[in-house]
C-alpha angles and dihedrals in degrees: 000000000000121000132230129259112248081234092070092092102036088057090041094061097039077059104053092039092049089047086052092050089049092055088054096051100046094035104044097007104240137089104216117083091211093058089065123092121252104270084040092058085043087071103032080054091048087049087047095057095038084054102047094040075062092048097048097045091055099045107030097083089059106018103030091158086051088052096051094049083052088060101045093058099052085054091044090054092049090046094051092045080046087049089051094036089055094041092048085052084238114148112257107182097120097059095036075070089040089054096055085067096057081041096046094045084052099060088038084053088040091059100035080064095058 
């Protein structure tokens, strides 16, 4: 059986994050997902974590240190747009319950480890 590149991951998850760019740029225009409005970032977030769950099921198994930084960079993204969203006084309710699954996944990442 032959085994996989260390880069397949790697590749896996520069396509998935270039697919979700595309969308943005052919749905809303723009390429930078702090430019969209809030129910637009909403999708492009839900994208994000659909995406990087993929992500993490198909490389944690060979690269567990690249899943989780998958995963912290799908929470550190939430966190920044929650950071501007607060700052702004928009309401942020909807990502304060997009950003359990990121932190879900994270503790689920954290004891598989032990």
């Amino acid at each position: 059986m032959r085994t996989s590149s260390p880069w397949s991951g790697y590749c896996i998850a520069a396509g998935c994050g270039l697919s979700i760019l595309l969308f943005l740029h052919f749905y809303y225009q723009r390429w930078n997902p702090f430019m969209l409005t809030g129910p637009q970032f909403l999708v492009f977030y839900i994208l994000l974590i659909i995406a990087t769950g993929a992500n993490i099921l198909l490389t944690w198994q060979r690269q567990p240190a690249f899943a989780r930084q998958l995963n912290a960079g799908c929470l550190l993204i939430g966190i920044a747009r929650l950071i501007q969203g607060l700052y702004h006084h928009k309401p942020v309710g909807f990502l304060l319950l997009l950003l359990l699954l990121p932190l879900i996944t994270a503790f689920t990442l954290r004891q598989d480890d032990k």
